[in-house]
Phi, psi and omega in degrees: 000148164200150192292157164333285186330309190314284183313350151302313200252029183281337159255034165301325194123330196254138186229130157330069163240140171330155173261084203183210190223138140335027202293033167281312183263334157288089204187171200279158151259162169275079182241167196259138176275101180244348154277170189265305203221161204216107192235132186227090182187137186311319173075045164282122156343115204039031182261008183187142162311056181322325188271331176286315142338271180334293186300345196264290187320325167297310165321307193286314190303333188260300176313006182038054169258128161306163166206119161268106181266082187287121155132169189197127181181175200300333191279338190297357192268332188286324204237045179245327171319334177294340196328307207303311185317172175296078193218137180214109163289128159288346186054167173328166199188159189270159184289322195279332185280333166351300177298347201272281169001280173321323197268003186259005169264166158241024118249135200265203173214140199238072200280135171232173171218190196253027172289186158350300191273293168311325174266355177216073110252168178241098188320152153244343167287339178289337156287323166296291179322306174295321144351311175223057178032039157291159170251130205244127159235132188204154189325157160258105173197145181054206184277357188289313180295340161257005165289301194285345191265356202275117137347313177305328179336305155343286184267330175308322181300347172283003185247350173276151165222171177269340163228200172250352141308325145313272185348281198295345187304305195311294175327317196270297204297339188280345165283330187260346174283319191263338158329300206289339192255310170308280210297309181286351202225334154102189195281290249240348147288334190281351188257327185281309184273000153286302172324287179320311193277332200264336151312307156314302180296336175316306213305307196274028181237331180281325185310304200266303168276097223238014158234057182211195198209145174232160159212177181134170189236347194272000156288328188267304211308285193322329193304289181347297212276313198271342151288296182311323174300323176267321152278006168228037193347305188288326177335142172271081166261183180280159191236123190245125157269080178071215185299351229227163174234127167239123167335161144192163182288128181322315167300328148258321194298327198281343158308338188298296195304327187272005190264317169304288216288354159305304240257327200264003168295326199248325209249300215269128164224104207207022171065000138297143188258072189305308156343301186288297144040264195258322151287348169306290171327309203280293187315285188313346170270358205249325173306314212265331175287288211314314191286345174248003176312000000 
């Protein structure tokens, strides 16, 4: 957020910047997770809870959990006494190399405390983590703790994309799939198989990956194309082949498309959430019998 004032005064020198996570360079990779837990902070004068952070790391030591300490600063000397533990500093690291770092754990860890500061800011490291497909464990304190706890979580990550060529893609196939569907079937099926298929696709996207996160509309579009097969068969849509799209009746096109997004869940890492999909496809087919019963 920023104020009138602020924004009045950009040529001043004060500028807006977004709060948020890059997810071009934050995002899972194909790395093998051989750490186990992950700490990221600058280690700045008060950036980060030292006596809570130690006690989590002792915790962890005795249970023969690794801890990875990314970051180097005057508070990072509080924690050296820890050396003999399973414990491994990286000192400071470059930002582009981050995402690489993050992707060889798989949790990441958010120690918090209730002052001021820690309840009304929004940890962004805590996006980074999730990002690049860790299980973010972090204090219930602020917004971070109503970030982890919110439900909504589900369906709202179908309202995020990673870009803006994500977006309009998404966008142009959800006006001519939810056109076609809307009209034959009405508002309030199409609000029911959002739900579902945007549910679905989390689930079956946490089944295969289970430490990574998706975002994106393209779990309700699979809904869409795996419902629309079974009440509109004959519909035409694109059948997509390698570079090139061909019409085809939904009734064909759509066993193709959900046996590729089966077959590319398991085998293909290629930063689609092929997973995600295919559960979308399913919830909707499952939708379009019950709906012609």
């Amino acid at each position: 957020m920023c104020s009138d004032e602020f924004k009045s005064r950009r040529k001043n020198g004060v500028f807006k910047i977004p709060n948020g996570v890059d997810t071009s360079e934050f995002k899972p990779l194909n790395f093998k997770r051989t750490g186990d837990v992950v700490f990221v902070s600058s280690f700045e004068k008060n950036s980060v809870n030292i006596k809570r952070l130690s006690k989590i790391i002792n915790e962890l030591a005795v249970k023969n959990i690794s801890v990875t300490i990314v970051g180097s600063g005057p508070e990072i000397n509080k924690l050296r006494f820890l050396a003999d533990r399973r414990i491994n500093f990286t000192g400071k690291i470059k930002k582009s190399m981050l995402p690489c770092e993050l992707n060889r754990h798989k949790v990441g860890i958010l120690p918090l405390d209730k002052s001021r500061i820690d309840k009304s800011r929004f940890p962004v490291k805590m996006l980074e983590y999730a990002s690049c497909g860790l299980a973010v464990v972090a204090d219930n304190v602020g917004e971070a703790g109503n970030f982890l706890k919110n439900p909504l979580v589900v369906f709202t990550s179908a309202l995020i994309h990673a870009d803006i060529f994500h977006l309009v893609f998404n966008m142009a196939a959800l006006f001519f799939l939810g056109n076609a569907f809307e009209i034959n079937f009405g508002s309030k099926s199409m609000v029911v198989l959002f739900i579902l298929s945007a549910s679905a696709s989390c689930f079956f996207f946490w089944m295969f990956f289970p430490f990574s996160s998706a975002v994106g509309i393209s779990g309700f579009i699979y809904g869409l194309i795996g419902c629309l097969m079974v009440l509109k068969p004959s519909l035409k849509i694109l059948l997509p082949l390698g570079f090139v799209s061909i019409p085809a009746p939904v009734i064909i096109a759509g066993p193709v498309i959900g046996f590729i997004e089966f077959i590319f869940s398991s085998t293909v890492a290629d930063g689609i959430a092929h997973s995600a999909h295919l559960g979308g496809f399913i919830a909707g087919f499952v939708f379009g019998i019950y709906r012609r019963l």
